[in-house]
Structure formats: structure tokens, C-alpha cells
N, C-alpha and C positions, 0 to 999 in steps of 0.2 A: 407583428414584427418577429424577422425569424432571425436567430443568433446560433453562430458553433464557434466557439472557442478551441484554437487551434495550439497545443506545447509542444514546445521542441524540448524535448527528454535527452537529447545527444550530447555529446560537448563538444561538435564543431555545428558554426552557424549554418541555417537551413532556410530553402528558398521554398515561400509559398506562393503558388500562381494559383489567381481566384480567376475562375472560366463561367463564361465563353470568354468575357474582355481581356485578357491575357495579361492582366493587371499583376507585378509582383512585389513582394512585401519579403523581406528579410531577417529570420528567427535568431537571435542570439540564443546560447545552448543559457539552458531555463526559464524562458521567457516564453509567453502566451499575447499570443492576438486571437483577436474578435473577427468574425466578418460577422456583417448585417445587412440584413434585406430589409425594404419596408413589407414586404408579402408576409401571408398569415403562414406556420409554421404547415399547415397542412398543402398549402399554395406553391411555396418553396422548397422544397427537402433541397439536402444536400448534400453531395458524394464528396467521400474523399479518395484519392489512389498517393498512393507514394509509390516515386518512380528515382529514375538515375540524378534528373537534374533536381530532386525534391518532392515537394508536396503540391498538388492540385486538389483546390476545393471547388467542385459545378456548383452553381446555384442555379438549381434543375429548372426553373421558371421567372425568374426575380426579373427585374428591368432595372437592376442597378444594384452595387451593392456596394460597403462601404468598409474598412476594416481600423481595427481601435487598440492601443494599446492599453497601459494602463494609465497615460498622460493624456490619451483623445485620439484624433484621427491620424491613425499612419497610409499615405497616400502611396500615389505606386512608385513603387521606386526606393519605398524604404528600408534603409540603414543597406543600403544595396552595396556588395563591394567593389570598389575600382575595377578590378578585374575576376567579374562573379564565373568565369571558367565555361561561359555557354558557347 
């Protein structure tokens, strides 16, 4: 199992999109998510870029991947805001 734990160090909330699935998840300023794969850590690697609209994490090989906060699984879409300005 491969994990990168992702912080938002900012103090305005920050969007992470986990690729290829274009799946996003919503960073409030000090808080950390998880993404996980079930692939072994040399199977999966994982890039990160930060760009204009936020954060993209690749999981360079995975077939699925899943993301966690510190309550469990935050799905896509999370804590997303009304009007997230894309």
C-alpha cells in the first residue's frame, strides 16, 4: 500500500485534484489528507505539481485510489465550496 500525505500550509482553503480520475478533495488552511493506493510503494510513485487552480496528485500506476482525512474517507467532492471559482 502506497500513501502521500498532502498539507495545506496556506490560510486560504486549497483544492487537491488526484489524477488521472480528476477526483477533488478540499484542504482547509492546516489540515492534511491522505491519498492511498492499494499498489506497492515502488508500483505507484506519486507526482505532485501545484498549479493556479491548486494541487494535483498522479498516481503514476494505481487503479484506484482513495483519500482520508483524519475522521476516514473524504470522497470527491469534499468539503468543496459552493462556488470553488473554476
Amino acid at each position: 500500500m502506497a500513501k502521500l500525505k498532502v498539507s495545506n500550509e496556506t490560510s486560504a482553503m486549497q483544492c487537491m485534484f488526484v489524477e488521472p480520475w480528476g477526483t477533488d478533495h478540499w484542504l482547509l488552511p492546516g489540515q492534511t489528507l491522505t491519498v492511498v493506493t492499494e499498489q506497492e510503494l515502488e508500483e505507484a510513485p506519486f507526482s505532485v505539481a501545484v498549479h493556479d487552480q491548486g494541487i494535483s496528485v498522479m498516481c503514476e500506476s494505481a487503479y484506484s485510489a482513495e483519500v482520508y482525512d483524519a475522521f476516514g474517507e473524504a470522497p470527491c467532492g469534499y468539503q468543496r465550496p459552493e462556488h470553488p471559482g473554476w
